[in-house]
Structure formats: C-alpha cells, structure tokens
N, C-alpha and C positions, 0 to 999 in steps of 0.2 A: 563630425570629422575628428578622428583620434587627435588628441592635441602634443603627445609624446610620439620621439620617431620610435618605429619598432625595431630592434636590431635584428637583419636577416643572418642565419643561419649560415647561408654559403658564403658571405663576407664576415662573419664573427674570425677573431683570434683567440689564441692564447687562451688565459682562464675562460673568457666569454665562450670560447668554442666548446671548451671541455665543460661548461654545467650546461650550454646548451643542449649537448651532447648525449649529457646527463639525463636529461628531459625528455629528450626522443625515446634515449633507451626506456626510462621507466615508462612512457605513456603510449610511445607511438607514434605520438603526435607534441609538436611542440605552440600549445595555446598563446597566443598575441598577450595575453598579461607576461606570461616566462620571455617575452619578445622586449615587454617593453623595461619587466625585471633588469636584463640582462644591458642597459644601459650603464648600470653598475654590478659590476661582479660580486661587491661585498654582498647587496642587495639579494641578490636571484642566490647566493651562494646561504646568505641568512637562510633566508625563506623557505630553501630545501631542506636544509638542516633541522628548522623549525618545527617544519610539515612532517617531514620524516620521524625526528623524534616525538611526535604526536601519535603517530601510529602505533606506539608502544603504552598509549596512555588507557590509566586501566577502566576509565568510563567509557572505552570503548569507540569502534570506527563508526560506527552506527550516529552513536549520541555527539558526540565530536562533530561529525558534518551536520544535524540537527541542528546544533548553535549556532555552528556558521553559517547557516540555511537560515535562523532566525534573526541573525547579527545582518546580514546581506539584505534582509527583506525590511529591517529596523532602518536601515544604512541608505535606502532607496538604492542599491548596486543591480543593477538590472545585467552587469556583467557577471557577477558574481552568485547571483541566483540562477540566472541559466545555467552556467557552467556546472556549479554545485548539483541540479538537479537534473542533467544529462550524466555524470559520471555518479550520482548516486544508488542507484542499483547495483555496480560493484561495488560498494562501500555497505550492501548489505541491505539499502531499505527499499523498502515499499512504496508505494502512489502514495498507500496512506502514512507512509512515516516520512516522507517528502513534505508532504500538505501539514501534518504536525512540525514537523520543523519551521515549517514557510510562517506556520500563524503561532504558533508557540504553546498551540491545543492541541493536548494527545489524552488518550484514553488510559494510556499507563499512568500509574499516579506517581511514579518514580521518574517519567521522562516528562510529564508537566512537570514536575518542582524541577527538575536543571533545569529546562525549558524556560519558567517564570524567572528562578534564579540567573541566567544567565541576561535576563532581558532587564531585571534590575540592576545587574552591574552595566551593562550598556549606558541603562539609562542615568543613572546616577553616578555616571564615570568610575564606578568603581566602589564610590560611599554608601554601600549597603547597612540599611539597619540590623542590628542586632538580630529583630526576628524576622530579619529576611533569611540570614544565615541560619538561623535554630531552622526555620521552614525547609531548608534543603537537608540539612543534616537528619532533622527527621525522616525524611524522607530515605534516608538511609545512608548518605553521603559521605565518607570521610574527609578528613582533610587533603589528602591530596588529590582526593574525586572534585573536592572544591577549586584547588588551584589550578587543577584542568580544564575544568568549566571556565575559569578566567582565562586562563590562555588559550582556548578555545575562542573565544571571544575576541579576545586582542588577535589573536592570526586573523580572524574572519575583519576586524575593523582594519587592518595593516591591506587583505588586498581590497578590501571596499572602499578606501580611501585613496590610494590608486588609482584603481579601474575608474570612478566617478570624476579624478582630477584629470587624469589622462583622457578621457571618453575613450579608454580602450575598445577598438573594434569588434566586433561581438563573430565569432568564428566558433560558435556551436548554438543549436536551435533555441529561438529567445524564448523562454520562461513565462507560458500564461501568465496573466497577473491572478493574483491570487485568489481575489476575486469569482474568477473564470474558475476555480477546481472545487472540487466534490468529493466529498469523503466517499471512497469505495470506488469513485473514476476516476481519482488524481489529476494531474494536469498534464495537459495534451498539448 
C-alpha cells in the first residue's frame, strides 16, 4: 500500500496544478511518482527541470535512461524499472538495450564502460578509483560525458529513493525481473 498520499490532479492548486499540468502536457499521462512529487512543488518543480535539462545531455537519451535503468535495478525500485522500461522505446532503445541497461552488460564496448562506470559510482557513492575513471575515459568519455553519467545516476537514485520509501503505486506494466529476459526477446 503506497505509504505517501498522491496528490489528485482535479484537487491540486496553484503551482501544484500548473507542473501537474506540466506533466500531462508533456506525457499524456500524469505517473503516481509526479503524483506523489507534487506534494511539494519545489520537488516535482526540481525534478522536471532536472530531467528536462538531461535531455540536452550530450551522452545522449538513449545511454541516460540505460543508467537509470541500471541505478533502478541496483536500487531494487521495481517502480522505477517498470516505468523506465515501458517509456524506453521512445527514448530510443531496444529489448536489447533495455536488458543492457537492466544488467549493466551490453555489447557496445563504449555503453559497458558508462554502464560499469556509472554502477561504480553507485556503488561506491561516488568514490571512484582512479582507474575506474581512466577506464571510462578511455572508452572515449570526456569530462562532461563523465559528469553526466553521475547525474545520470543521482536523478535515477532521487526517484528510486522515493518510489521504494513511498511504495509508490505502480500504474504502468511491472517489469519482468531480469532474470525472466533474453537477449534478442527482451522483457515481456
């Protein structure tokens, strides 16, 4: 049972109505995390701004959701895995770059190193060694390809952290466990 109220849409005010708003217009649809966001407006108002200025980041929409498809799945967020990999194929990927994201193994040798990279800043909060960083940059990475990778990471750990405290309500199809997918069928 979600432990956070949701704020409904036709009872929101003020700021809360207009990023709700916000939310409709860009999606369609307004997902129970922007529901439970929007208990504070700084919050949901972060969070868009965040996200939004992500989408200008130059490793791209593709590898971007891969992290947080990997950060989500590090995170045990079963909110945020499904979500992630229902709205993933307009972000560009594939079954199989879905299933790379989910386990952090891909065949590209440029999206395993963010991939690995971004699972050691996870996991070592941030204290990457030396030649964890040399390993990504050879891989071809600049430096701001790196700082996105890390923010990449923190947005995916901000709604993972969330979604699992709240037990946001799950309002899109839950996310085989990973387990269950197959390179070349994805997950079903």
């Amino acid at each position: 049972m979600q432990r956070i109220h949701s704020v409904e849409p036709k009872t929101a005010q003020g700021r809360t109505k207009e990023l709700l708003d916000t939310v409709q217009q860009a999606f369609g649809v307004i997902p129970n995390t922007a529901k439970v966001m929007a208990n504070s407006p700084a919050v949901l108002d972060s969070f868009l701004a965040f996200s939004t200025a992500m989408g200008g980041a130059k490793i791209g929409t593709k590898l971007h959701n891969q992290v947080k498809l990997n950060t989500s799945e590090t995170n045990s967020c079963v909110y945020c895995t499904s979500i992630l990999s229902v709205v993933a194929p307009s972000a560009g990927l594939s079954a199989d770059d879905i299933l790379a994201g989910r386990t952090g193994n891909s065949e590209d040798r440029r999206t395993k190193a963010a991939l690995a990279f971004a699972n050691d800043v996870l996991e070592s909060r941030g204290k990457v060694g030396n030649q964890q960083l040399a390993s990504v940059r050879d891989a071809g990475f600049g430096d701001a390809e790196v700082v996105e990778i890390v923010a990449s990471v923190v947005l995916g750990c901000f709604t993972n952290f969330l979604n699992n405290m709240a037990d946001t309500e799950l309002d899109f199809q839950k996310a085989e466990p990973v387990e269950a997918c197959s390179v070349g069928g994805g997950c079903k």
